[in-house]
Wavefront OBJ file of the C-alpha trace (Angstrom):
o trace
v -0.258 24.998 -13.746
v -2.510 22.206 -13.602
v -5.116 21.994 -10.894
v -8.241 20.092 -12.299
v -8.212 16.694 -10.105
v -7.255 13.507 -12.786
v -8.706 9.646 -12.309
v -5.898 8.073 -10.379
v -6.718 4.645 -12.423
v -5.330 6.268 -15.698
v -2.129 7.732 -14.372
v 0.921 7.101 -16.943
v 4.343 6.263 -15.207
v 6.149 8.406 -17.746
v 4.646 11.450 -17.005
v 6.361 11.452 -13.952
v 8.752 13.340 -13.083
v 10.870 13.446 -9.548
v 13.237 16.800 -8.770
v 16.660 16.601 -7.042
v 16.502 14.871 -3.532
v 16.969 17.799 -1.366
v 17.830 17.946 2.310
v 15.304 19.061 5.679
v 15.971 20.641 8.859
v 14.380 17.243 10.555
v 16.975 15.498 8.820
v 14.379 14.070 6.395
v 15.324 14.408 2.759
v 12.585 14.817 -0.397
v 12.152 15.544 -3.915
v 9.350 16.751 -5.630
v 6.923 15.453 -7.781
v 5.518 16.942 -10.916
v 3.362 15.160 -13.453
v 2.577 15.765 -17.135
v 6.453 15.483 -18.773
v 9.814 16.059 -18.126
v 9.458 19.642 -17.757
v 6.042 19.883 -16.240
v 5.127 21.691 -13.232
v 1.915 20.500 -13.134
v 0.637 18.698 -9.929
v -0.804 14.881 -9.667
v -4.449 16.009 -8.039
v -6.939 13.224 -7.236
v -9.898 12.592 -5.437
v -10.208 9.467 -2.944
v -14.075 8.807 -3.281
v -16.135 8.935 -0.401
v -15.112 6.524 1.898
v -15.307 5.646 5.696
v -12.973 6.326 8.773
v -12.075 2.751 10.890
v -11.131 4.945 13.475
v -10.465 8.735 14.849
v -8.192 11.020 13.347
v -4.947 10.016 14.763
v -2.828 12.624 16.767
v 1.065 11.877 17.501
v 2.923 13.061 20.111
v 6.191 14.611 19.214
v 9.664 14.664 20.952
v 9.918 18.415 20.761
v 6.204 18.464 22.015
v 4.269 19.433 18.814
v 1.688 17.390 17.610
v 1.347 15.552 14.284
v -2.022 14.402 12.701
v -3.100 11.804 10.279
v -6.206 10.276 8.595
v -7.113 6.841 7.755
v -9.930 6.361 5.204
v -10.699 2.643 4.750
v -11.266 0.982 1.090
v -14.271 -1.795 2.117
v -16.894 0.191 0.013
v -14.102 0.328 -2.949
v -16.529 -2.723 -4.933
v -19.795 -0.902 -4.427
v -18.366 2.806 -5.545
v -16.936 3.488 -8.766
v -14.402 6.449 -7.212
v -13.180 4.692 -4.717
v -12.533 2.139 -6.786
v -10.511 4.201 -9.106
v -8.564 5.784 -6.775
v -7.619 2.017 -4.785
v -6.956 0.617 -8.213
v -4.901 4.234 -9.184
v -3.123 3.696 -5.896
v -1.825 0.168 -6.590
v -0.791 1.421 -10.151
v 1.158 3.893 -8.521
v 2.492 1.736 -6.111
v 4.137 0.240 -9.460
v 5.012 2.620 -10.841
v 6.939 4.003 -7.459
v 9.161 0.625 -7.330
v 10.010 0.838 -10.551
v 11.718 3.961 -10.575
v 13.009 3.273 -7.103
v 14.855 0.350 -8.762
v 16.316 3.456 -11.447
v 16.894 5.981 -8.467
v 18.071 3.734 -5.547
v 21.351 5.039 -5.485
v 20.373 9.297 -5.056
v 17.263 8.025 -3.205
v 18.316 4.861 -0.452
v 22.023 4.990 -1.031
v 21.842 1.508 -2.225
v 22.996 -0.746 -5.174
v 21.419 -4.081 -7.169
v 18.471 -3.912 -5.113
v 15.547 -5.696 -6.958
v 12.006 -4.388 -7.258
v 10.404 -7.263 -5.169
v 13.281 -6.213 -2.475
v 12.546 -2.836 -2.275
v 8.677 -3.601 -1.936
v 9.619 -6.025 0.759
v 11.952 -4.122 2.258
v 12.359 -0.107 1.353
v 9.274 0.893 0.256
v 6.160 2.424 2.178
v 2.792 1.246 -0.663
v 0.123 3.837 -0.665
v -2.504 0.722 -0.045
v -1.786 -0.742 3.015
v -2.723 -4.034 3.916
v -2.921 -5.232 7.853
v -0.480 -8.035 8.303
v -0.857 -11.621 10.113
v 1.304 -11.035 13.359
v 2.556 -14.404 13.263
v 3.424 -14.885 9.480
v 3.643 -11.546 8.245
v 1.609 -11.974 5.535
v -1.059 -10.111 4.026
v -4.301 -10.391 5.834
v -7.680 -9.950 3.461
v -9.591 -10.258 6.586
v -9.386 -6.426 6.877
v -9.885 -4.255 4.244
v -6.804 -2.035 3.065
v -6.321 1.670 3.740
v -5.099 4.565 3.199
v -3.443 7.539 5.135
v -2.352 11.117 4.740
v -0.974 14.193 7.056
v -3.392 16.492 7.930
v -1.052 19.313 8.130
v -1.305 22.762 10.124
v -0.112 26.117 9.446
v 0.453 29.042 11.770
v -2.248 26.862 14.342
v -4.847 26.554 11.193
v -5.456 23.641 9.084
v -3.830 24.130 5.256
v -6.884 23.069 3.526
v -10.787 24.112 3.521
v -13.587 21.920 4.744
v -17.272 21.200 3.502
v -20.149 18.670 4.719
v -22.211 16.783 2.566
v -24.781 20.178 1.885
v -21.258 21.692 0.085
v -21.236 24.022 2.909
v -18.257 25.719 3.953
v -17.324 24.218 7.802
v -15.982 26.710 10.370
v -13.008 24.854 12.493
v -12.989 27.168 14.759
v -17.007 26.831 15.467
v -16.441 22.983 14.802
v -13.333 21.724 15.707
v -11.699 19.445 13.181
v -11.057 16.150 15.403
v -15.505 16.261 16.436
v -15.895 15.401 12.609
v -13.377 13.254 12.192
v -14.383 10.404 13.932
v -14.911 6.454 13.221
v -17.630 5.484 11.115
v -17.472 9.424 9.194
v -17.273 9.559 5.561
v -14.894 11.167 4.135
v -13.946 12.255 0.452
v -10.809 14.485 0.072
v -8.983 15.872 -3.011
v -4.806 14.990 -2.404
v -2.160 16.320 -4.115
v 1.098 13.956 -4.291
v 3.807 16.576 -3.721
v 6.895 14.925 -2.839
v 8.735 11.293 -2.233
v 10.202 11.122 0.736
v 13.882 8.842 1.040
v 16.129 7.820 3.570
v 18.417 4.943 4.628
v 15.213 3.078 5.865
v 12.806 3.485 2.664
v 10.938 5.668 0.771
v 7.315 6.906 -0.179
v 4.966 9.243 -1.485
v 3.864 12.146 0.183
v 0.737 13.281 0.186
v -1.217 16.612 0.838
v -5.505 17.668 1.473
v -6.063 20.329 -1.189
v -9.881 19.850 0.566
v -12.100 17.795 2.266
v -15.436 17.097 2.295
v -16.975 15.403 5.597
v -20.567 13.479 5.986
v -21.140 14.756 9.456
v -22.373 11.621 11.464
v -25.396 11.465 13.368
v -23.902 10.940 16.666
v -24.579 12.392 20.360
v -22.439 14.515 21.655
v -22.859 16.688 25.351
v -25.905 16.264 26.698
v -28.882 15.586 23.981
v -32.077 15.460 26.100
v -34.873 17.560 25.749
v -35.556 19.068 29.235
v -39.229 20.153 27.293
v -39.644 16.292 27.045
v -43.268 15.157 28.507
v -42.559 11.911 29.641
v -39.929 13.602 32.415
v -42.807 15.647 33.455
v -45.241 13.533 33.430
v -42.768 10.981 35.926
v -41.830 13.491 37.863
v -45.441 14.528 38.802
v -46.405 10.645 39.453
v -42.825 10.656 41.606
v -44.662 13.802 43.916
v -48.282 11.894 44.210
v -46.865 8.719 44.804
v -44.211 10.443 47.939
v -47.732 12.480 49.202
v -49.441 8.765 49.412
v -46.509 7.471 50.810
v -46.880 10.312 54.160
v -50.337 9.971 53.992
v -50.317 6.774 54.060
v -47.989 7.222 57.275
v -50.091 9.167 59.352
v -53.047 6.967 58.727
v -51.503 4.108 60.110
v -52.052 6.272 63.677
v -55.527 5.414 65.083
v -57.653 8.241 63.760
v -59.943 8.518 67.207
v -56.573 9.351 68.848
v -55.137 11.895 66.737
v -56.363 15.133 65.278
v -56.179 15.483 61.681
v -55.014 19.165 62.148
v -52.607 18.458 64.922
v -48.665 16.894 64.810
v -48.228 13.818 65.839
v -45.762 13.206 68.332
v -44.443 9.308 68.327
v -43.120 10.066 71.650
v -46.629 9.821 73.217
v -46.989 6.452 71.703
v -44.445 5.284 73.470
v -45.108 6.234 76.624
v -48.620 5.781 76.686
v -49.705 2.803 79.029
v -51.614 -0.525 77.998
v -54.014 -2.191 79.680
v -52.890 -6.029 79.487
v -56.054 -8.153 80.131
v -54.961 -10.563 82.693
v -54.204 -14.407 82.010
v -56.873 -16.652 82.811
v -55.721 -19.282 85.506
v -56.387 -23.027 84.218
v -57.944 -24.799 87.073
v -56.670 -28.363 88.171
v -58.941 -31.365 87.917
v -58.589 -34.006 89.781
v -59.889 -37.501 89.009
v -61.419 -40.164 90.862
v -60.810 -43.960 90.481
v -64.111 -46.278 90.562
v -64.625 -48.564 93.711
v -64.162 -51.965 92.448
l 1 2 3 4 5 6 7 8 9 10 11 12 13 14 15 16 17 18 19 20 21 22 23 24 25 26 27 28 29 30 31 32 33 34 35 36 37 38 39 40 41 42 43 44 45 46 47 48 49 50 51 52 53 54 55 56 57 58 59 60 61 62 63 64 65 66 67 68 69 70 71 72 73 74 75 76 77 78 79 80 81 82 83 84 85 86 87 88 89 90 91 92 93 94 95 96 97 98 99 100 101 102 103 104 105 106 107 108 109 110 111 112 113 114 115 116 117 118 119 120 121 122 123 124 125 126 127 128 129 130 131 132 133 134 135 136 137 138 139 140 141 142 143 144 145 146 147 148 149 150 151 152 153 154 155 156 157 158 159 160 161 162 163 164 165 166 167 168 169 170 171 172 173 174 175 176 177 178 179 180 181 182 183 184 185 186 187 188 189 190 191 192 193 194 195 196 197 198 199 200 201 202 203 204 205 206 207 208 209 210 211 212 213 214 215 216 217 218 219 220 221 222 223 224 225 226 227 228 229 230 231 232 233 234 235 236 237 238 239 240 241 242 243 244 245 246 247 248 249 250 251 252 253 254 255 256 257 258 259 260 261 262 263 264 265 266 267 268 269 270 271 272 273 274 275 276 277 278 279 280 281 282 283 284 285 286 287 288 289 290 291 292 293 294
């Protein structure tokens, strides 16, 4: 069985091959995917090229109460880096390649007759490059840059594939939980296995599994970061206890210092009470003035 991860950009359509559509427990239904011939059991393994995360790992809640999960890695760098680039140009060749033999399968997989390929891209079919859409016309908007997304699946409570950071160190999930490193503006370059498509009434797609991941760890704060060694804190909260002594000092000084003795409390009270000599008002005297005999 083939493991050894292939460039996604020089997949061939007819080594394809697709298994009987068989039924789930959900409801879903699925066939698998081999690659290499007719008889192959060989696995389609890429990488995705390091790219970056728009946004958090996503986490669904479902109607039993479990939890789903899901990652979105974002192809804006896909110019500047050569893998990315691959796998975004593999993707769309796929993407092909998928409606094509949807247009050959569409009765066992959709139920459907006569459906064209540009109908079942417009209609059925879920691309592996996603585009955002302008809410108003539906159409493609190039504003954003396309993505991609994929299941991160658990297993017994444990993630089904290994993790590493950029120093190709093996990351502990349990010391480092999973959602802390997936977060927006991480990079993020996984190797995927395509293992099944996935039909039903509304559509079909490819489904996708992490065989690994390897995660940039970002730079980012998290709990409280400070160092409570740090100088400057000292240093202001020294100048904070000088400057409230000054402040008292200052206080007591205000108090005539003949009155009070340094060593002794002072007691406002005895300000208040104390009497004051008011100098009396000096009375204006009248003056009275004389008219000249004429």
């Amino acid at each position: 069985m083939n493991t050894k991860p292939m460039n996604l950009n020089e997949i061939n359509g007819s080594h394809l091959s697709f298994g009987d559509v068989k039924s789930l427990d959900n409801g879903g239904k699925i066939a698998f995917v081999n690659y290499g011939g007719e008889d192959s059991t060989d696995s389609l393994i890429t990488s995705t090229g390091l790219q970056e995360l728009p946004w958090d790992m996503n986490t669904y809640e479902n109607p039993d109460g479990s939890k789903s999960y899901s990652l979105t890695l974002s192809f804006k760098n896909r110019d500047i880096n050569p893998s990315t680039k691959n796998f975004f140009e593999g993707c769309e060749k796929l993407d092909d390649i998928m409606l094509d033999r949807g247009v050959q399968n569409q009765m066992e997989w959709l139920k459907k007759r006569g459906k064209t390929k540009d109908q079942l891209k417009e209609d059925y079919y879920t691309p592996n490059v996603r585009w955002a859409k302008d809410k108003e016309t539906g159409e493609l908007n190039p504003q954003y840059p396309p993505r991609f997304q994929i299941k991160l699946v658990q297993k017994s409570g444990k993630w089904a594939f290994n993790g590493y950071d950029q120093n190709k160190e093996l990351i502990d999930f349990n010391e480092t939980p999973l959602e802390t490193l997936l977060v927006r503006g991480a990079k993020v370059k996984a190797l995927v296995k395509l293992t099944t498509v996935w039909t039903g009434a509304k559509g079909f797609g490819c489904k996708w599994a992490i065989q690994q991941l390897k995660i940039h760890r970002t730079q980012q704060l998290t709990g409280y970061a400070f160092d409570d060694e740090d100088e400057e804190d000292q240093l202001d909260h020294t100048e904070y206890s000088k400057n409230k002594e000054v402040s008292l000092t200052e206080s007591v000084d205000a108090v005539d210092a003949d009155t009070v003795d340094a060593d002794e409390d002072v007691d406002a009270d005895e300000y208040l009470e104390e009497e004051v000599e008011v100098a009396p008002v000096p009375t204006k005297k009248k003056v009275i003035r004389r008219k000249k005999a004429s």
